[in-house]
C-alpha positions in Angstrom: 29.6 -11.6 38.2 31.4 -14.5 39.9 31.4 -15.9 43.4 34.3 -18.2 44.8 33.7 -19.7 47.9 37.0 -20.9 48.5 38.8 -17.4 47.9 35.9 -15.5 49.4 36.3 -13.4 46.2 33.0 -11.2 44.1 34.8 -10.1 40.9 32.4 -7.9 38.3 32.8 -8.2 34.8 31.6 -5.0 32.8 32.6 -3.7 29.1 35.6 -6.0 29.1 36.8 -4.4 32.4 37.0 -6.7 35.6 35.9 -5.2 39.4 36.5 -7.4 42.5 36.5 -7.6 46.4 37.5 -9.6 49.2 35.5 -7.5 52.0 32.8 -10.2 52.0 32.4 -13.0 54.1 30.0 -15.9 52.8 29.5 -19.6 53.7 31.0 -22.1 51.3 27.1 -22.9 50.8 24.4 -20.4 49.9 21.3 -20.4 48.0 20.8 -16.7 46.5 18.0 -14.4 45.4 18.7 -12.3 42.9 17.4 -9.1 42.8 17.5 -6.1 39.8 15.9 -2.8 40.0 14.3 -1.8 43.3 14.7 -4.1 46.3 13.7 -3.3 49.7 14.9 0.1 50.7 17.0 0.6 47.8 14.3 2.6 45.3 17.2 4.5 43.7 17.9 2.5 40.9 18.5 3.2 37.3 16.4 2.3 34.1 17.8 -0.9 32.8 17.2 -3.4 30.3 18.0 -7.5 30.7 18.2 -10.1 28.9 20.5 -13.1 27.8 20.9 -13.6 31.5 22.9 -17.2 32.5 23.8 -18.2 35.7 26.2 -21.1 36.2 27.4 -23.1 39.4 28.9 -26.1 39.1 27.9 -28.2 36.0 24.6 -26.7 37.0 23.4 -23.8 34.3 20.0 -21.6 34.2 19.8 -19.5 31.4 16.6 -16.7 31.1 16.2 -15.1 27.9 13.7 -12.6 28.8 12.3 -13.6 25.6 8.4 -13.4 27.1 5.8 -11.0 25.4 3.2 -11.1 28.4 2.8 -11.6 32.6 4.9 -11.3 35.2 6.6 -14.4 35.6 10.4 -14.9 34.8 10.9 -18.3 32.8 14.3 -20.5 32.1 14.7 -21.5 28.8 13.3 -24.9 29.8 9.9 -23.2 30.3 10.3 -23.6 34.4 9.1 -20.7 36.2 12.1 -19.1 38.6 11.0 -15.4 39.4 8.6 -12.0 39.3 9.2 -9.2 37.3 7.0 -6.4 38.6 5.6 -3.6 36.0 7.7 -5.7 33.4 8.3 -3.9 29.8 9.0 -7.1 27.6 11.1 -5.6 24.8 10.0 -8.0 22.1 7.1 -6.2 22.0 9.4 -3.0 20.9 10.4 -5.3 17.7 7.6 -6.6 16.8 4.9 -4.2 17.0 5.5 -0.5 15.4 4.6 2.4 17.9 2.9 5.9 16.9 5.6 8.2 17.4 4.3 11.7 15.0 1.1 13.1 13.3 0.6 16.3 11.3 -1.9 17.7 8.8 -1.7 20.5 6.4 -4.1 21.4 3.7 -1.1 22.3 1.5 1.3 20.3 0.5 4.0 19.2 2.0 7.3 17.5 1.5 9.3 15.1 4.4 12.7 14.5 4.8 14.8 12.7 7.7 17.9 14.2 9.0 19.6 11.3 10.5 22.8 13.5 11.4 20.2 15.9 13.6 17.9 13.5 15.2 15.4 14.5 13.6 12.4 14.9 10.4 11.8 17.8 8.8 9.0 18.6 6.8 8.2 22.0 4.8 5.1 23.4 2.9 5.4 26.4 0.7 5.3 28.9 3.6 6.4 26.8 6.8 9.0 24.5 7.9 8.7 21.8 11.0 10.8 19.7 13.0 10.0 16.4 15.0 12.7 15.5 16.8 12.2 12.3 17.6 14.7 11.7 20.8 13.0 14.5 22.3 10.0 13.7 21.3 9.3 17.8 20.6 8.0 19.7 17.8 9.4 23.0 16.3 7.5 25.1 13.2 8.7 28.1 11.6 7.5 30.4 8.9 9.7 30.4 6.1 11.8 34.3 5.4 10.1 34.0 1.6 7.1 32.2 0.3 8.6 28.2 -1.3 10.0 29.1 -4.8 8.7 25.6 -6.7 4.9 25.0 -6.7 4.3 21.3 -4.8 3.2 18.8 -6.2 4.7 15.6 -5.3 6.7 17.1 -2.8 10.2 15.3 -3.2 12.9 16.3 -1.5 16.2 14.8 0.2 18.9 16.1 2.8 22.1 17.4 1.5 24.2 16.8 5.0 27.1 18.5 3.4 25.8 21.7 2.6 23.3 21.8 5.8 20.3 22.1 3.2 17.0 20.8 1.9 16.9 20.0 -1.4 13.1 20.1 -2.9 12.1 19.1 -6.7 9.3 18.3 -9.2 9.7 16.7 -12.5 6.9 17.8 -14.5 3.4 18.5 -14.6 4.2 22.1 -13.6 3.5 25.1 -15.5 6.2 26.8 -17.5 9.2 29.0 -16.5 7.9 27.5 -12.7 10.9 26.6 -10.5 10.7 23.1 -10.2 14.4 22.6 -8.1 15.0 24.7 -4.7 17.0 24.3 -1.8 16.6 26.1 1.7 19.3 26.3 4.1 18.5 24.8 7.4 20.6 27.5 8.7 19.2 30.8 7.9 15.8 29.2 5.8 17.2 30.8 2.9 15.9 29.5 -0.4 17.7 29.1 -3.5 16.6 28.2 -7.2 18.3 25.7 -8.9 16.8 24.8 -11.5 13.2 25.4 -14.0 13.9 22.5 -15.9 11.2 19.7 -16.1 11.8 16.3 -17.5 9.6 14.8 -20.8 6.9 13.5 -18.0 5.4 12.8 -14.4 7.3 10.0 -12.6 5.2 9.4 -9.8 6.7 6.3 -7.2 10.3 6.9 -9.0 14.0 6.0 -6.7 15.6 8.7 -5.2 19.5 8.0 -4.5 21.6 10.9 -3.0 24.9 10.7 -5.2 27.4 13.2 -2.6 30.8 11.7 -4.5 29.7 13.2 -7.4 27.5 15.9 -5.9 23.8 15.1 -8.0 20.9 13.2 -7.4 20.1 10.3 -9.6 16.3 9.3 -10.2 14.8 6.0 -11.6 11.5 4.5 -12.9 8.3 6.6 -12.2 4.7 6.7 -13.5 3.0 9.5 -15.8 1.3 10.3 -18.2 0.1 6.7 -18.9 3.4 5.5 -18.9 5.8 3.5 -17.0 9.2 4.4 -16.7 12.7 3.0 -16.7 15.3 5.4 -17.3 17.8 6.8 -14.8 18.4 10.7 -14.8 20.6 12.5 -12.4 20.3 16.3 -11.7 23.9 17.7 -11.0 24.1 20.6 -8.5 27.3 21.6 -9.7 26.4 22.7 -13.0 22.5 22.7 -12.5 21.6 20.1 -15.2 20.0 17.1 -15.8 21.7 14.0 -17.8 20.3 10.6 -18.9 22.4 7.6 -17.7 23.6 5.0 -20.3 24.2 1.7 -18.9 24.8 -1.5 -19.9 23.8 -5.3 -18.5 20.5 -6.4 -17.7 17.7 -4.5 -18.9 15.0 -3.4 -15.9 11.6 -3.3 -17.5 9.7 0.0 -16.8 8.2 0.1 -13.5 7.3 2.5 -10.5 6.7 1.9 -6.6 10.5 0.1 -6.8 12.7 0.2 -3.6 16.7 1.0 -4.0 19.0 1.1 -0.5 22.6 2.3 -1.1 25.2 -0.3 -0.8 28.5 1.2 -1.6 29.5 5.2 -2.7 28.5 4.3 -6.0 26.4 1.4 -6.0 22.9 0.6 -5.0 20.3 -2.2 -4.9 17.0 -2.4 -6.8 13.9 -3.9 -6.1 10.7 -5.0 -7.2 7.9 -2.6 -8.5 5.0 -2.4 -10.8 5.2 -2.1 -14.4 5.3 -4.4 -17.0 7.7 -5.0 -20.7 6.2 -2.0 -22.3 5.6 0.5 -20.5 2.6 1.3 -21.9 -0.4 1.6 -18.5 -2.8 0.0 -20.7 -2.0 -3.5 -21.3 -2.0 -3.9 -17.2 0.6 -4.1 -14.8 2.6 -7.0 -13.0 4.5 -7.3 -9.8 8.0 -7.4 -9.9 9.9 -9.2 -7.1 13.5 -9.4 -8.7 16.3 -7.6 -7.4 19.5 -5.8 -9.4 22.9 -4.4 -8.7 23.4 -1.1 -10.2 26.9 0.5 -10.0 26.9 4.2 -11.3 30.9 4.5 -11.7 31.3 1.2 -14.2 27.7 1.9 -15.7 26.7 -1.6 -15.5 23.2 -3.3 -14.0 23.1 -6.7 -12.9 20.7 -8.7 -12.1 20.9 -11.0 -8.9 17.3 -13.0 -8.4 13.7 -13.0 -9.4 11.1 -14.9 -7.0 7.7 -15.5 -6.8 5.6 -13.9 -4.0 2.2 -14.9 -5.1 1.3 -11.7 -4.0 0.4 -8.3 -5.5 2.9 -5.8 -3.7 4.5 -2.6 -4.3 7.9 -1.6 -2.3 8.3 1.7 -0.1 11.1 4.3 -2.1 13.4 3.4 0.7 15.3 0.4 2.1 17.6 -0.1 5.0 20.5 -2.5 4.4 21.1 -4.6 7.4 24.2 -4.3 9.3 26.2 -7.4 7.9 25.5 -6.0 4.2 23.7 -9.0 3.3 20.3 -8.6 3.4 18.2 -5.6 3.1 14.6 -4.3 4.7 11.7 -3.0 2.4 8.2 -2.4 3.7 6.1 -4.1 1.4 2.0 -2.9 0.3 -1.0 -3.7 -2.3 -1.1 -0.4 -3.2 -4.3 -0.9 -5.5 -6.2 -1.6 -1.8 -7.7 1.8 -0.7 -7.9 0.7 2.8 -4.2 -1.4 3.2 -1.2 -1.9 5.2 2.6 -2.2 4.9 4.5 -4.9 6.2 8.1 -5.2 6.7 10.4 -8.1 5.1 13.6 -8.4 5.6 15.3 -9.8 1.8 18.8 -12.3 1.8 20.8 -10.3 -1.3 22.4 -13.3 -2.8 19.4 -15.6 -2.2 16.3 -13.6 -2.2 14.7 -15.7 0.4 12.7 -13.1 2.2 11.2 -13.2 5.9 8.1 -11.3 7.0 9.0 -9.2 10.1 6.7 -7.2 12.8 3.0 -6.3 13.0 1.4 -4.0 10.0 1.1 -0.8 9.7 -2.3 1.0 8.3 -2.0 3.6 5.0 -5.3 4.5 3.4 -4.1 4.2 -0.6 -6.6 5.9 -2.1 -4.9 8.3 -4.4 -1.5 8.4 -6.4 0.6 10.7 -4.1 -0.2 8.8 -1.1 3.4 7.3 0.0 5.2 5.6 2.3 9.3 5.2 3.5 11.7 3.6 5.5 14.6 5.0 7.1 17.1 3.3 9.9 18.7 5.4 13.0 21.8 4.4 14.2 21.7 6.0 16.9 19.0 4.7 18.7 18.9 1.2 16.7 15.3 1.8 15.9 13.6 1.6 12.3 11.3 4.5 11.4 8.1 4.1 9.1 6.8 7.2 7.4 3.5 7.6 5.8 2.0 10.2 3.8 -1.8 9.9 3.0 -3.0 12.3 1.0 -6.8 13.7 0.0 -8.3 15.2 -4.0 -7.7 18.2 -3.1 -4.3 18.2 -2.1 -4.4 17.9 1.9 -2.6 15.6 3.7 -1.5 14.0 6.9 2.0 12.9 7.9 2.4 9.6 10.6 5.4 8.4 11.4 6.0 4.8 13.3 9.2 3.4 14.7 10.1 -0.2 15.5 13.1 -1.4 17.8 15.8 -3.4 15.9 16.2 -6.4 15.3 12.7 -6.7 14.4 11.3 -9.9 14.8 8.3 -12.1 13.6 5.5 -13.2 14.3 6.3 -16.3 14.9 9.3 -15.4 17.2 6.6 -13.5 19.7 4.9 -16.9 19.8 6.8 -19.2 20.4 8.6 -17.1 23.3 5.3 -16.7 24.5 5.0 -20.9 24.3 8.3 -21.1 26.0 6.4 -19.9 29.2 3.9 -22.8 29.1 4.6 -25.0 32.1 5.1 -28.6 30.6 2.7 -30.3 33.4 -0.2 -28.4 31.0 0.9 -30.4 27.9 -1.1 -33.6 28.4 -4.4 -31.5 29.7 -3.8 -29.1 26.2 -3.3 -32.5 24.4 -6.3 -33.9 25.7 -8.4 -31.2 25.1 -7.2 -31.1 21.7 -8.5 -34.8 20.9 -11.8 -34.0 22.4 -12.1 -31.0 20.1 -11.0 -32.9 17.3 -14.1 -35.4 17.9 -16.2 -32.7 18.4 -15.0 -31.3 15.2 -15.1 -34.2 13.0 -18.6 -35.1 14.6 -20.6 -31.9 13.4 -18.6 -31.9 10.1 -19.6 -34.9 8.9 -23.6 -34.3 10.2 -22.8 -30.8 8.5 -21.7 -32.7 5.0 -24.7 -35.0 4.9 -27.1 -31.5 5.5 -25.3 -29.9 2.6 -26.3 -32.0 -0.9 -29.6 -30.0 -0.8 -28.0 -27.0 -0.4 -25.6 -27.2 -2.9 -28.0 -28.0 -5.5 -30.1 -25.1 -4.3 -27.2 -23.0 -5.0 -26.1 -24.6 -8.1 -29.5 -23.3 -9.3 -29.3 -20.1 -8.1 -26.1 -19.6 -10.3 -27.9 -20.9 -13.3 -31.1 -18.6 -12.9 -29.3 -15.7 -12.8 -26.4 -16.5 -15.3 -29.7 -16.9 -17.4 -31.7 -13.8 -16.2 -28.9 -11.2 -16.4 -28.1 -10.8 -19.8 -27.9 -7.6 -21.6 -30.7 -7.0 -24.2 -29.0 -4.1 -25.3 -31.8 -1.1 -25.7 -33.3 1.0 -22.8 -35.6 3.7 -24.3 -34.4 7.3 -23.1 -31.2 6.1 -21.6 -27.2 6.6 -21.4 -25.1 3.9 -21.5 -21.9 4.6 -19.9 -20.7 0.9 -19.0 -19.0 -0.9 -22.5 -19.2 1.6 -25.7 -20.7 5.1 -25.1 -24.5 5.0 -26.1 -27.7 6.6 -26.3 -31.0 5.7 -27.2 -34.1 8.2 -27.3 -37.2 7.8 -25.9 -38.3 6.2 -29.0 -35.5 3.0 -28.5 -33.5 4.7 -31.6 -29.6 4.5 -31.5 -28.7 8.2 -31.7 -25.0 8.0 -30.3 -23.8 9.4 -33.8 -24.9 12.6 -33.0 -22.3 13.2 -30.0 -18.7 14.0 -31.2 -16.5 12.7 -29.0 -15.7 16.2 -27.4 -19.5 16.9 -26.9 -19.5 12.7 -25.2 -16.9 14.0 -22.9 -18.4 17.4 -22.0 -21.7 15.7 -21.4 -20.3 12.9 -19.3 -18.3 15.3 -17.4 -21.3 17.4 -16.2 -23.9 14.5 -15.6 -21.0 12.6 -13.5 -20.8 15.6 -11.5 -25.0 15.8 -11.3 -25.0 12.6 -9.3 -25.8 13.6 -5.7 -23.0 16.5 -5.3 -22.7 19.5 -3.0 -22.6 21.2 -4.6 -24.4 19.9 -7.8 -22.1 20.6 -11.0 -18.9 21.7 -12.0 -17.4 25.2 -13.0 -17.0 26.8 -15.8 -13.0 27.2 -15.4 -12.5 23.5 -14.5 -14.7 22.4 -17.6 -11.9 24.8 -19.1 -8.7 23.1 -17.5 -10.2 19.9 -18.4 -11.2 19.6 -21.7 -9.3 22.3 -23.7 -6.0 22.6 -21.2 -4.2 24.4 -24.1 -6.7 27.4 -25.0 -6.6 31.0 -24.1 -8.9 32.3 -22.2 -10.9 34.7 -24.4 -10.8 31.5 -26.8 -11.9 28.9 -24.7 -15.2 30.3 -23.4 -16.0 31.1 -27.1 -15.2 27.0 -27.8 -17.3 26.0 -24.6 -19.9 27.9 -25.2 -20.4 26.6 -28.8 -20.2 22.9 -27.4 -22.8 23.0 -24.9 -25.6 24.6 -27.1 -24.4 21.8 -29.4 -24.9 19.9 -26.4 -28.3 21.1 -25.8 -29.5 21.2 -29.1 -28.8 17.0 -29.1 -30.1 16.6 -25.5 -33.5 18.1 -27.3 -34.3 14.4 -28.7 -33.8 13.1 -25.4 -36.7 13.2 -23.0 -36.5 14.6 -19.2 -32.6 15.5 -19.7 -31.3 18.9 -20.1 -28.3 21.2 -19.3 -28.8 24.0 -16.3 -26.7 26.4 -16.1 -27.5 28.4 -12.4 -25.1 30.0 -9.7 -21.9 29.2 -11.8 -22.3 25.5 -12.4 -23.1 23.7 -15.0 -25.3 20.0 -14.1 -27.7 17.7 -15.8 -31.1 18.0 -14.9 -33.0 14.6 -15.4 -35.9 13.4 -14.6 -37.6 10.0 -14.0 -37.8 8.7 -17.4 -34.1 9.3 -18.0 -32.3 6.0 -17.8 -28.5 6.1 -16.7 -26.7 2.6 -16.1 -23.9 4.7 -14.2 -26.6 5.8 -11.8 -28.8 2.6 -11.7 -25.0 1.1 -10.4 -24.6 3.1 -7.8 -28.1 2.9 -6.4 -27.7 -0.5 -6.4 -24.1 -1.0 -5.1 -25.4 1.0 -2.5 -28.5 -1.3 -1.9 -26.0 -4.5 -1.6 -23.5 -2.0 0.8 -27.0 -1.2 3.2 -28.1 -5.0 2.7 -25.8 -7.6 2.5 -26.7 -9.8 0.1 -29.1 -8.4 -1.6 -30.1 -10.7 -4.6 -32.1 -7.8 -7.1 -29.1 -5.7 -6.2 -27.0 -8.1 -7.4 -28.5 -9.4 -10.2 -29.3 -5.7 -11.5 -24.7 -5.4 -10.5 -24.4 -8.4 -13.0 -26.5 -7.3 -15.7 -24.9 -3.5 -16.3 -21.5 -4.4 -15.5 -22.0 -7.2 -18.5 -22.2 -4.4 -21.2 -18.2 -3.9 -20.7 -16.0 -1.6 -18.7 -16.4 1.7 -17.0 -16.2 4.5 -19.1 -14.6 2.4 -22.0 -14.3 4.5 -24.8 -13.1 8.0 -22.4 -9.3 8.1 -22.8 -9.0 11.7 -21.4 -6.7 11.5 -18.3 -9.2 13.3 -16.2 -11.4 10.3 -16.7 -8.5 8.1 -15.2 -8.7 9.3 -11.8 -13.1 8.8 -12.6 -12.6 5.0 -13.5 -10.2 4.7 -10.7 -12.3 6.1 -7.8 -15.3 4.0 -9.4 -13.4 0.7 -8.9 -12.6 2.2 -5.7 -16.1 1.9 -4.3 -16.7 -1.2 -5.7 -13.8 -2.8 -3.8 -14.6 -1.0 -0.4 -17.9 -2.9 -0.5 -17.8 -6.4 -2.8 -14.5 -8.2 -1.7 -15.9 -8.2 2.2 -19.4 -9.3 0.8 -17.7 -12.2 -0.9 -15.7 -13.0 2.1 -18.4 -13.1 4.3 -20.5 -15.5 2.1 -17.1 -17.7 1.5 -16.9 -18.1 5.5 -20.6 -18.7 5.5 -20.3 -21.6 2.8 -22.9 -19.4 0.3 -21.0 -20.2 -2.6 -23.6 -19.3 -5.0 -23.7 -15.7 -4.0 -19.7 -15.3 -4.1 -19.8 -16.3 -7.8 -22.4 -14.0 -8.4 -20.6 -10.9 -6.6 -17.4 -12.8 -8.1 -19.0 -12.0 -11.6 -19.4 -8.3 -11.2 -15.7 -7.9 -10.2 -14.4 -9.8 -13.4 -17.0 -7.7 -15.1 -15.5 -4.6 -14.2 -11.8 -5.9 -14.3 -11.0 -9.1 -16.7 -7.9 -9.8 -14.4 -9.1 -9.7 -11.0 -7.9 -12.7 -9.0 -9.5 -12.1 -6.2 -12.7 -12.9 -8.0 -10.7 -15.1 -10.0 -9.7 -17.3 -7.2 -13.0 -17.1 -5.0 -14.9 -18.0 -8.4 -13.1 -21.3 -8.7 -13.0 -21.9 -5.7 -16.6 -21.9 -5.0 -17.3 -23.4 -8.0 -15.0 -26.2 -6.6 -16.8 -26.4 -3.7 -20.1 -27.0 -5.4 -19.0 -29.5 -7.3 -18.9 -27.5 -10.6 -15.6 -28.6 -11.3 -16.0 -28.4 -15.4 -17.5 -25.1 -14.7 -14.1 -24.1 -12.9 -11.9 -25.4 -15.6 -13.6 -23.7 -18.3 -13.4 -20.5 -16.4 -9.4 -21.2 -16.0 -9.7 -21.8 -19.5 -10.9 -18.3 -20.0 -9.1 -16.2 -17.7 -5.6 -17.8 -19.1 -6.3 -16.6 -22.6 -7.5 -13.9 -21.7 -4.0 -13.0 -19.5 -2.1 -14.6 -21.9 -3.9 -11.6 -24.7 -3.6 -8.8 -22.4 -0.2 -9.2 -20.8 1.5 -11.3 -23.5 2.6 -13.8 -20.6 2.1 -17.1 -19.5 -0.5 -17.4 -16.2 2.0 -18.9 -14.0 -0.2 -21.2 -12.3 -1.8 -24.7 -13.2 -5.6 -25.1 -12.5 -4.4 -27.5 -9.5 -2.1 -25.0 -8.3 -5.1 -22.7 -8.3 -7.3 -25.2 -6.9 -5.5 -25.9 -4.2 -5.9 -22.9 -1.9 -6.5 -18.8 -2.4 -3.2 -16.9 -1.5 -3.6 -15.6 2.4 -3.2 -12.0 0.8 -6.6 -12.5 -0.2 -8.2 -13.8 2.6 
């Protein structure tokens, strides 16, 4: 909007398109006040939105960006106060901090899908199908015509706009002649088998990429079956196959929890993900952050960067690529965390210099199928986050979170909210800040010459119980279930021989499920589905039954141990002279959770998890899922302890807690770094090195790589993810 004086002219300037009048009379001087929204009488007044506003006279210029996150006053880009805003809605807030939009539960479950075209998400079980659309901010369900032809598992499914239909598939891990491909038109709900085909194994976390040129969907990566994936197949709808991609190029090492955005018809990005060379589960894992071109017409994969993150993070399935096509938005997790977050990061394609963006979002990790996704509406201009948490038996609960683009950082939100600080409060802040300062350095140094004693009270702490805790490696009438399977009877004789290692399992199985459970035991038909998968009926009960009076009749040496068999389940009684180091763990992990701390807790921690891992010897994927809920509890309850005594300068108990971490997992660097650390601040600095020393062979052994980092490097500070 312009005023001449001289002309007595207001011309308006909107969408390119120029308004003006003459009616007005107004002084060559004038000093205005500017008013938007509701003024005086006028209360009729459209919802608006400001920003970037300049206003010029002369050589004279103001400029407000509306860039403030908080209050109600108005600020020029010099940080001067000129105005009020009243009820203000600061829009940064928008892109910077993801709202709530969506929740739903089911107990069955279900698969999620978003239909850009239609405003909207669609989500479908095996007898119902939902709608949230999200402009409307309104909720639809309906029962499906026929009962969900293909059995849920993972729940996968993607839009088909051209056909106006949901396309829902499984991979594996479904029984035969199952359905395991079905769409439903989103006209009529009509379903429609497509295929019963399963591939050679489970791809959990695999890419999804919707190919409509060629009318298929193309699949990559994925975890199962103990094994890491890196193979792309692509289901055509046409003829109702699936076909294993050749390509040529760079090679992408086997990984899952990857994220792939489409970039042209036939092309798409890839990036990150978990895996490692092999693709064998068992020599560990490690966190990709490269990033290749794959282009599906010329069958050739490039690859553009590799970085270093020094963090462990998986990718969502989904990326957004960003309006100029050169950079691309991933939402970024440590997926191993039961209790986590996502965080957003916006990626440069030719560079990969990356940039964290907006607040976190929560997701509760706790079990494979548990995902997450990010979609962009164009619409609107607004990022959705989707996440999927799911529970053992199969239930699950849907949020979904939206974000206003661009998105911004944390950093952005502050220093708009600095630009409001009036300068005349500089030199009081500054002032301030030197007194604080003094203060500071004043009770550090009194602090430093109170801490020798302590230190050496701690050093010997270490010492005691480094000394105290070692194994001796017999306990009369006991089961050892921490390093090799073993059992010793009442009279301290090593009688593990006499449990075959489908009698170990069976017996592990049912005294596993008599620790404290409601109710106490396990099934007969899930000792079935378990152990001997592949049986008949008739012929499995005749096999079970055999191995637990074989069971029994070896539990007979043992003293105050036996199997019950009453309402259905099967469970270990035992009494007080049975021994169990499983048990004697979890009492005691317990202990430290109820008294932080707690120094025979830990000390007892240190000297089980010393035999050697969890369950060692059990390779039965049933006992996966075991080991992993195990570590589960461990790090819902040790890593805050051995924060807590790292704030609190009780170095002595972080290497202690530090040790039964390692214990349980050789490669953990978060005990890793707190370990050195402490023993760093101590003054143990020989012990540090020597525990580098240690940890880098054993990486090196375990992973057949280089430890990227120096002992200075490691010295110098842990990562912030850890903190």
């Amino acid at each position: 909007m312009k005023f001449d004086p001289f002309s007595k002219k207001i011309s308006l300037t909107a969408d390119h398109k120029t308004f003006d009048t003459s009616r007005y009379e107004f002084k060559t001087n004038l000093t205005p006040e500017l008013f938007f929204g509701k003024h005086g009488s006028i209360i009729d007044v459209p919802s608006m939105a400001i920003k970037n506003l300049i206003i010029k006279e002369g050589s004279n210029k103001f400029q407000f960006n509306f860039h403030e996150s908080e209050g109600n006053t108005v600020y020029d880009a010099n940080g001067k106060g000129y105005g009020t805003v009243q009820h203000p809605n600061w829009l940064i807030n928008d892109s910077y901090h993801w709202k709530h939009r969506f929740k739903t539960s089911s107990k069955l479950i279900t698969s999620l899908a978003f239909d850009e075209l239609n405003q909207r998400f669609i989500y479908i079980n095996s007898d119902t199908i939902g709608y949230y659309e999200f402009g409307k901010d309104l909720t639809k369900k309906r029962p499906l015509k026929n009962r969900f032809p293909v059995p849920m598992n993972l729940g996968t499914s993607f839009l088909n706009s051209e056909t106006n239909e949901l396309i829902v598939y499984e991979v594996n891990d479904l029984p035969n002649d199952s359905p395991t491909i079905a769409s439903v038109s989103l006209e009529n709900l009509k379903t429609e088998i497509l295929s019963q085909d399963q591939l050679a194994q489970q791809r959990h976390h695999h890419n999804l990429i919707w190919d409509n040129k060629n009318n298929r969907f193309i699949i990559f990566g994925g975890f199962g079956n103990q094994r890491l994936n890196n193979t792309f197949n692509a289901f055509d709808l046409s003829s109702k196959t699936w076909d294993t991609l050749t390509l040529t190029g760079d090679t992408i090492s086997p990984r899952f929890f990857s994220g792939m955005v489409q970039t042209d018809p036939e092309e798409v990005l890839l990036f990150g993900g978990v895996g490692n060379e092999s693709g064998d589960q068992s020599i560990g894992k490690k966190y990709y952050y490269d990033c290749y071109r794959i282009n599906f017409e010329k069958g050739y994969i490039k690859k553009l960067w590799e970085i270093n993150r020094n963090q462990n993070l998986a990718s969502v399935r989904n990326m957004v690529l960003s309006a100029d096509s050169t950079s691309f938005y991933t939402l970024n997790y440590s997926e191993y965390i039961p209790d986590t977050y996502l965080q957003m990061a916006r990626y440069d394609i030719k560079h990969g210099k990356f940039e964290i963006l907006g607040d976190s979002v929560p997701i509760l990790s706790e079990r494979i199928k548990t995902n997450a996704n990010l979609y962009f509406n164009h619409s609107t201009n607004e990022f959705f986050c989707t996440v999927q948490e799911f529970d053992i038996d199969g239930s699950n609960t849907i949020n979904i979170f939206s974000l206003n683009n661009p998105p911004v950082s944390k950093k952005m939100i502050a220093k708009y909210t600095s630009e409001k600080t009036p300068a005349s409060n500089v030199w009081a802040y500054i002032l301030l800040g030197i007194f604080l300062i003094l203060l500071i350095s004043w009770y550090l140094i009194k602090k430093w010459n109170n801490n020798k004693k302590e230190k050496e009270k701690q050093i010997k702490s270490i010492i005691a119980v480094d000394q105290s805790s070692h194994y001796t490696g017999i306990d009369k009438n006991s089961i050892s279930l921490f390093g090799p399977f073993t059992v010793f009877d009442p009279k301290g004789k090593d009688i593990t021989h006499l449990f075959s290692n489908k009698i170990r399992q069976l017996f592990v199985l049912i005294l596993i499920h008599s620790w404290k459970k409601v109710p106490l035991g396990i099934i007969s038909e899930e000792i079935n589905n378990i152990l001997w998968p592949d049986k008949e009926p008739k012929k499995v009960k005749n096999t079970k039954n055999v191995a637990i009076n074989q069971l029994r009749k070896t539990l007979m040496d043992m003293k105050d141990l036996e199997v019950v068999y009453n309402q259905g389940l099967f469970s270990i009684s035992y009494g007080k002279e049975f021994q169990c180091d499983y048990f004697d763990f979890i009492i005691n992990l317990n202990s430290l959770n109820q008294n932080v701390g707690n120094s025979a807790a830990i000390e007892r921690l240190i000297y089980i998890s010393k035999k050697g891992t969890f369950l060692k010897s059990f390779n039965h994927p049933y006992f996966d899922q075991i080991k992993t809920d195990f570590e589960h509890e461990i790090i819902k309850i040790i890593p805050d302890q051995i924060k807590h005594f790292h704030r609190e300068n009780e170095y002595s108990k972080v290497v202690q807690l530090a040790d039964i971490l390692s214990n349980i997992e050789q490669l953990n660097e978060f005990s890793f770094y707190y370990k050195i650390h402490s023993y760093i601040k101590l003054g143990l600095t020989d012990r540090a090195k020597k525990y580098y020393n240690k940890f880098v062979i054993e990486y090196k052994k375990v992973l057949d790589d280089d430890f990227p980092y120096t002992f200075n490097e490691v010295s110098e500070n842990i990562p912030s993810d850890l903190k």
